[in-house]
N, C-alpha and C positions, 0 to 999 in steps of 0.2 A: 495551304498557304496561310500565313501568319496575317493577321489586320492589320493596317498602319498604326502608329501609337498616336494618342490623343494629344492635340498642338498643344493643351495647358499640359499634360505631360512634359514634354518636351521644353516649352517654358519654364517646369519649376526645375527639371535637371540643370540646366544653363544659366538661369539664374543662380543657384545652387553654386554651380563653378565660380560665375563671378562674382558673387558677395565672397567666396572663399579666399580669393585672389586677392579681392578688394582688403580682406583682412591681414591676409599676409603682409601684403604693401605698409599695410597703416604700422603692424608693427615693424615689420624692415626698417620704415622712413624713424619708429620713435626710437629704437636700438640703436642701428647704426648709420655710419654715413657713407653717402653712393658715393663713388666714384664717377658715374656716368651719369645723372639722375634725369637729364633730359630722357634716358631710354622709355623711362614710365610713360611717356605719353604713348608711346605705340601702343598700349595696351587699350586705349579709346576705341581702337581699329576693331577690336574683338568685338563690341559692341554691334555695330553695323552690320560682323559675320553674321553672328545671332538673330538679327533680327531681318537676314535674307534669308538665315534658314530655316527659320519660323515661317516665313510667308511662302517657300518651295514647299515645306511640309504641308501648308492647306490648303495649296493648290492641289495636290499630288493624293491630299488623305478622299479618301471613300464618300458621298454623301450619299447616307443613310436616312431615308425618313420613318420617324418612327410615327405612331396610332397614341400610344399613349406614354406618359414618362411611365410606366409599370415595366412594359415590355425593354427600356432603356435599363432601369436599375435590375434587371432580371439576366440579363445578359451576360453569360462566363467569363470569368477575369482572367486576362490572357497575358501571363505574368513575362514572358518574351517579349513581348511586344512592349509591356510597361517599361524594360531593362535598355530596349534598342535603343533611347536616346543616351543612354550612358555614354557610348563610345565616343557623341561628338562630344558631350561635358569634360569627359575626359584629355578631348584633345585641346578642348579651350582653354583647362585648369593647366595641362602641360606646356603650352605656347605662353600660359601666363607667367609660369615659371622660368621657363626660359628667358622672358626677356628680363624678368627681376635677376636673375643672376644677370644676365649685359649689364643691367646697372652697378652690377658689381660692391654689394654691400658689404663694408670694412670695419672690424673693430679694434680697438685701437692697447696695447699693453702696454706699458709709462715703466720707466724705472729712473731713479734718483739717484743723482750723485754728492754724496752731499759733504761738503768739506769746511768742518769746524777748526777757526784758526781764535782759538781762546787765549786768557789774559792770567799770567799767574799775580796772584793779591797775597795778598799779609795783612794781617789787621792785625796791628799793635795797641792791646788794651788794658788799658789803667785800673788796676784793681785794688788800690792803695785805700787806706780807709777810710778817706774823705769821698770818695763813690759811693760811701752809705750813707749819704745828704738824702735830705726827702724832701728837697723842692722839684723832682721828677718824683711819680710814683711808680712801685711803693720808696724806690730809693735810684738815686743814680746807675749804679752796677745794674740792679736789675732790671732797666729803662732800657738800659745800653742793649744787654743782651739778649733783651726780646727783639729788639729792631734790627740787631746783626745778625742774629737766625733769619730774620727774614730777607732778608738782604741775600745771605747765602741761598735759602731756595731760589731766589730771584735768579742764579747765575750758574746752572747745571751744569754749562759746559767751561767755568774755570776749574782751575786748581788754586783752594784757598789754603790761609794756610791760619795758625792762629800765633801769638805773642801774650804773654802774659809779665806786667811789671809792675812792681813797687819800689823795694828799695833795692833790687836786684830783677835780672829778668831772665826767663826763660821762655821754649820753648813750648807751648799747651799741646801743639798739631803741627806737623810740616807739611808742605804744602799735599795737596791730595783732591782728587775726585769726590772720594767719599764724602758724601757732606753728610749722612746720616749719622756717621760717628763724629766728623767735627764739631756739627752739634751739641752732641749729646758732651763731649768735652768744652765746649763755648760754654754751656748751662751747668754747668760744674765748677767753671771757673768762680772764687769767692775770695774776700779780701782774707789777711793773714797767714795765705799759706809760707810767705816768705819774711822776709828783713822791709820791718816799715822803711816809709819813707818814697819820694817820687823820684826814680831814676827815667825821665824822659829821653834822654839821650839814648842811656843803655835800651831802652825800649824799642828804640828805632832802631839802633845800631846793631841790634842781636834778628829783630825781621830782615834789616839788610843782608846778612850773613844769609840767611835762608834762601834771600833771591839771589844771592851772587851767584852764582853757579846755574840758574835757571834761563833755559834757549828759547824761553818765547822770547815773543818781537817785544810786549808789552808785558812789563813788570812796575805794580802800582805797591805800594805801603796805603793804609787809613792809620791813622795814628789816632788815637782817642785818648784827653786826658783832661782832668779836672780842675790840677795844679800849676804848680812852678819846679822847673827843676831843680831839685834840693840834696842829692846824692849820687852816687856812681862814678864811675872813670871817666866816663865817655860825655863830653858835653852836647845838646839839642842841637846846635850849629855846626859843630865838627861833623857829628853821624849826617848833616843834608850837604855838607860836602862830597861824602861818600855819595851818596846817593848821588848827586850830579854827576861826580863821575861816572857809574855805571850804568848811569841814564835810566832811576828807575825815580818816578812819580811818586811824591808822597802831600797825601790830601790829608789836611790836618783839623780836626775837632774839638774845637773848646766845648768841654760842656759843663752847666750851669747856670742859674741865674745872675743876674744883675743886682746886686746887693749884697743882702745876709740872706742865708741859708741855715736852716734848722740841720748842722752838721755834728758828727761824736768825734769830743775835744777828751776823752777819758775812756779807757778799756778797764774792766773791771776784772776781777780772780775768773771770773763764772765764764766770761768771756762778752760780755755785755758790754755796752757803751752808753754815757753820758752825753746826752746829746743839749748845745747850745746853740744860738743865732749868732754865726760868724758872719764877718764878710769872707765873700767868695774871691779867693786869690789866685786869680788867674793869668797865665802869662801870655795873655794873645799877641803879642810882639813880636816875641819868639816863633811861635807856631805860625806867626803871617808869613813869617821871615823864611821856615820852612819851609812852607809852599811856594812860597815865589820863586826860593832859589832851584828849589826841584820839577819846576813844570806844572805841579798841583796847584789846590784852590784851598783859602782856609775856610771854615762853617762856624758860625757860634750855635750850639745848642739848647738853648734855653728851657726847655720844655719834649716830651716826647715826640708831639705833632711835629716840630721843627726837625728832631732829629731822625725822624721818616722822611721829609722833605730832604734832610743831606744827604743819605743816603741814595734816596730816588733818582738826587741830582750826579750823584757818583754815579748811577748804575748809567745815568743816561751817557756821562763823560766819557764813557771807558764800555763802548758796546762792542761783544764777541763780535768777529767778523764771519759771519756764515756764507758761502759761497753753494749752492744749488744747481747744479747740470741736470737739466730734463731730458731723458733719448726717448721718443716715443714711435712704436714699431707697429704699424699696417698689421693687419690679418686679414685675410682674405675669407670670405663667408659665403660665398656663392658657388660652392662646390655640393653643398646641400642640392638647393635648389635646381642646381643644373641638371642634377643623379635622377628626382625625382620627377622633373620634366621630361627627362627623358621616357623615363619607367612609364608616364602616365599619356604620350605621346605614344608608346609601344604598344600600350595597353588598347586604348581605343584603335587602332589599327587593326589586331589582330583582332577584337573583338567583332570590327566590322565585318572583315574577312573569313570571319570564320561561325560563329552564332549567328550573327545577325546577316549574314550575304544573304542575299537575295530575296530579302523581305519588300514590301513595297506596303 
């Protein structure tokens, strides 16, 4: 017959279990979230098991008196006997399990719905030869279209489009997603490629064109120019007629200083410019006139910092409308835990029953 096992025995297997349990718990609780979480407390009850069946055990164990501790450390390690308390460990770590699945631990899968309701734009800009004033640095034109590249990253999900005018106007870019290539066409754009001269009108009137046929809700023009209109078919008030009628926003930019400007009043063979201090002839009348009657707002530009501020102010005026549906879907996690409760409840069972029966 086998020896009883020794009660610190017995104590470190059981403890054993419940620091195990205790761990699992702690990460269960920082993972996921229970369903049931009042269930945890039953697992206190374990406690109390434990420590009735510590104290049957030494009531029940052997008292042995030894002669000296020699004859105690000399004594055959009786590796069955060391194993027997495994079975209750077992059945405590598996009751522990059990009831952590009852709480029912869930993790949780999200999926988005996400629906972009974007603004088609046009930016109508002035490339005439007075944009090569240098009261903005290094010059007007080049102020401009540093701040409207940024403007465009600022707005991923329109479709922008670009305008280019002097004494006539065309199209640079139609409207489009890609802003890596409108860019790179915006930073290309330079005065002379056409018929001097500021057609503002035509400027508007050929972005309009672009938007007319465009099915978003919200269709805006920026119109950007330095001047007065001085050429083309199409006069600056006739084109925001148009525009009223098709109900499309146009936000208009004076840019320049308040006075004289170091502006080129002479183009030379080479292609160079004579540059003198004019006054800056601008027609903000007109351009207020344009906004109002189309729903927009006019900006004066003065300086770079200002013409980041118009823009900032546009980006604020005319925000994409994003719409967000969250569906988030339950899992169930406690199929784990139940399997292995089981296994580890089966396990000390049969171990009693069958190794360990009849030991005392």
């Amino acid at each position: 017959m086998h020896r009883a096992p020794d009660r610190w025995v017995l104590l470190g297997w059981t403890l054993a279990a419940l620091v195990g349990a205790a761990c699992v718990t702690y990460l269960l609780v920082q993972r996921y979230e229970l369903a049931n979480p009042n269930v945890l407390w039953f697992l206190l009850v374990l406690v109390p098991v434990v420590v009735l069946r510590y104290w049957r055990e030494g009531r029940q164990a052997t008292q042995v008196r030894m002669s000296a501790m020699k004859s105690q450390l000399q004594r055959p390690f009786d590796l069955v006997a060391f194993l027997r308390p495994m079975s209750f460990s077992a059945a405590i770590a598996g009751t522990a399990l059990l009831l952590l699945a009852m709480a029912r631990p869930q993790s949780h899968d999200s999926k988005e719905d996400v629906k972009r309701e974007g603004i088609d734009i046009v930016i109508a800009f002035d490339i005439s030869a007075s944009m090569l004033a240098k009261d903005l640095k290094p010059d007007r034109l080049e102020a401009s279209k540093r701040v409207g590249m940024d403007f465009i990253d600022g707005r991923p999900n329109d479709r922008i489009g670009l305008v280019v005018y002097e004494g006539e106007a065309y199209t640079q870019c139609p409207l489009t997603t890609d802003h890596r290539v409108l860019k790179e066409l915006f930073d290309g754009s330079r005065s002379g490629l056409i018929q001097g001269g500021t057609a503002v009108g035509m400027g508007l009137a050929t972005a309009l064109n672009r938007l007319r046929e465009s099915t978003a809700k919200s269709k805006v023009v920026i119109l950007l120019t330095d001047g007065v209109n001085n050429t083309g078919t199409v006069q600056p008030v006739d084109a925001a007629m148009i525009a009223e009628e098709l109900g499309i926003r146009v936000y208009t930019i004076g840019v320049g200083t308040r006075g004289k400007a170091l502006t080129p009043v002479t183009q030379y063979s080479d292609g160079q410019y004579r540059y003198e201090y004019v006054d800056v002839d601008l027609d903000e009348a007109t351009l207020e006139q344009i906004a109002s009657m189309t729903g927009g707002k006019y900006f004066r530009a003065t300086d770079e910092r200002k013409l980041k501020e118009i823009y900032a102010e546009i980006d604020r005026l005319e925000k994409t409308r994003i719409e967000v549906e969250q569906f988030t879907f339950r899992i169930e996690e406690y199929h784990e835990l139940a399997l292995f409760g089981c296994l580890l409840l089966l396990t000390g069972g049969v171990l009693d029953r069958t190794l360990f029966r009849g030991m005392a």
